[in-house]
C-alpha positions as CSV (number, residue, x, y, z in Angstrom):
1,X,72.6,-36.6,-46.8
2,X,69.2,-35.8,-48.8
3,X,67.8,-38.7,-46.4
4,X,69.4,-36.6,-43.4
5,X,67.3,-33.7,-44.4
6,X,64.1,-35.4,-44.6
7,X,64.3,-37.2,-41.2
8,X,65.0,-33.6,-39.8
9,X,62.4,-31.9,-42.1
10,X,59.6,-34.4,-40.5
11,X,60.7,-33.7,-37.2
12,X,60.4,-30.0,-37.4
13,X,57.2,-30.6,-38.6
14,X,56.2,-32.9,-35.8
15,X,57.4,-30.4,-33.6
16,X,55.1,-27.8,-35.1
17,X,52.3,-30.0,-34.8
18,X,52.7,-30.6,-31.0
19,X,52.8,-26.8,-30.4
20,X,49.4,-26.4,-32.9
21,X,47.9,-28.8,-30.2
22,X,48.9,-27.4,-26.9
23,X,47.8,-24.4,-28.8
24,X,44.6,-25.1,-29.5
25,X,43.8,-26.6,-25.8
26,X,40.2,-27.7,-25.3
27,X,38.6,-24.5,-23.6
28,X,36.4,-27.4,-21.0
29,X,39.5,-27.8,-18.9
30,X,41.4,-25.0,-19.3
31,X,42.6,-22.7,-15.9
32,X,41.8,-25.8,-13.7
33,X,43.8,-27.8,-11.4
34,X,44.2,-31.5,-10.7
35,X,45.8,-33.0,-7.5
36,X,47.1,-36.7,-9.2
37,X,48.0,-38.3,-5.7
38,X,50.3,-42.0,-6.3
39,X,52.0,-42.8,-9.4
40,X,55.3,-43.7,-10.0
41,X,57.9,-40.3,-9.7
42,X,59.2,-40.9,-13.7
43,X,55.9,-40.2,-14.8
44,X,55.3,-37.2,-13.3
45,X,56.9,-35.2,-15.9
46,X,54.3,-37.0,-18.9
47,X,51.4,-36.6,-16.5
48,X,52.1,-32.9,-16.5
49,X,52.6,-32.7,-20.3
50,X,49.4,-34.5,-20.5
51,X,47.1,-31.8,-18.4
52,X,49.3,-29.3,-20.2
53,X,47.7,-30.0,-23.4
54,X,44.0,-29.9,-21.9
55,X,45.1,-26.4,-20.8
56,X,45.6,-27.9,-16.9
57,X,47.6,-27.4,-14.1
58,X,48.2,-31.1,-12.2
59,X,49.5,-31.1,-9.0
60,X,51.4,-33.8,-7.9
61,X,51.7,-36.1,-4.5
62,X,53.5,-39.0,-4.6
63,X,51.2,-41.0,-1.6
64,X,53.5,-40.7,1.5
65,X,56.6,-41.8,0.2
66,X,58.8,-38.6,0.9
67,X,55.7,-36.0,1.4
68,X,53.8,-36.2,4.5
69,X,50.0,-37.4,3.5
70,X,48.9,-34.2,6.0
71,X,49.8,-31.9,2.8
72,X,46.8,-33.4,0.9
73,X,44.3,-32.0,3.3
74,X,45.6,-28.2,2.7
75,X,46.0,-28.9,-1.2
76,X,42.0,-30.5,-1.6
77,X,40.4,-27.2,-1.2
78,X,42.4,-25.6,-3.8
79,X,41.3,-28.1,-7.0
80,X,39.2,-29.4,-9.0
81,X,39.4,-32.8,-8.7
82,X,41.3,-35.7,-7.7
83,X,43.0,-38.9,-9.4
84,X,44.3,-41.5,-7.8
85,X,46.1,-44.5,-10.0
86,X,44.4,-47.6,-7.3
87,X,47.8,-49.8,-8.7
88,X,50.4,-47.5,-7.1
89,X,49.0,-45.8,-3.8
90,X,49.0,-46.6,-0.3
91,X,45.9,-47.1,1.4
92,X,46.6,-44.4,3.7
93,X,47.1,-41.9,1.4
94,X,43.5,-43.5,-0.4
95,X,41.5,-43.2,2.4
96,X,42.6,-39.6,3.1
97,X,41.8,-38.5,-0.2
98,X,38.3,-40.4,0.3
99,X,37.3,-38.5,2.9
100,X,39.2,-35.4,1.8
101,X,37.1,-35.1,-1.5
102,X,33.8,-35.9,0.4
103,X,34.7,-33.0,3.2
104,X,35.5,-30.4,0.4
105,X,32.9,-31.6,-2.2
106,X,35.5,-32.5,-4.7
107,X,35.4,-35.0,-7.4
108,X,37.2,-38.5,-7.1
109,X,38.4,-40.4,-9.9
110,X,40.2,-43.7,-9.3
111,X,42.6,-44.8,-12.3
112,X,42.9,-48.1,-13.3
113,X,46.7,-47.5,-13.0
114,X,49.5,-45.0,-13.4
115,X,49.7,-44.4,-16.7
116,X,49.7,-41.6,-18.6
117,X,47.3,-42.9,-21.0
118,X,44.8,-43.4,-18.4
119,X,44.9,-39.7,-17.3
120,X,45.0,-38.8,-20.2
121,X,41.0,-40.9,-20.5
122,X,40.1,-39.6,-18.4
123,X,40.6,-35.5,-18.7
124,X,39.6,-36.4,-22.5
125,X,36.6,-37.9,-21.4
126,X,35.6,-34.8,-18.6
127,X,36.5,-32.5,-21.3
128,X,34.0,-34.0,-23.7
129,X,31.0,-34.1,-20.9
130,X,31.9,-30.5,-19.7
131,X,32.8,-31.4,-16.2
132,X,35.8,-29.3,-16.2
């Protein structure tokens, strides 16, 4: 039981902890948005959580699976910048965000892949130049 208690103790506390950090966002990237176009649809949820904690709001496409690839031309004037995971996105929906990004002078950054690891690189790493 006492063993019961501690595993649940350390939780809480690990729960605590994650709330401290969203908390205390980094101020660089807080109030922008993202457009994360590709990526696999079960990691959409993490990717979120991810921009969350930078204070972000990501906005998702999934490539031209199920959306049509015309919506990324009305979302691209509305963000900040752009990432693109180059392992899971069609070349269509690539090129269009090319071009899109050069039109509306917005930032590209390719991924090496989908993970949320990698976004999570690469916000830490605009954050820390002040690119935001």
């Amino acid at each position: 039981m006492a063993k019961k208690n501690r595993r649940k103790a350390a939780r809480s506390e690990q729960k605590s902890d994650e709330v401290t950090r969203v908390a205390d966002a980094p101020e660089g990237l807080a109030g922008r948005s993202f457009l994360y176009v590709g990526g696999r649809d079960c990691q959409v949820a993490h990717l979120r959580a991810v921009a969350d904690g930078f204070g972000a709001e990501l906005i998702h496409h999934d490539g031209g699976l199920r959306e049509a690839v015309s919506r990324i031309d009305r979302v691209l004037p509305s963000v900040d910048c752009v990432f693109c995971p180059i392992d899971c996105i069609s070349h269509d929906a690539c090129v269009r965000v090319k071009s899109g990004c050069k039109k509306f002078n917005k930032a590209f950054i390719p991924l090496r892949n989908g993970s949320k690891s990698s976004l999570e690189r690469a916000l830490h790493s605009m954050n820390e130049r002040g690119n935001g």
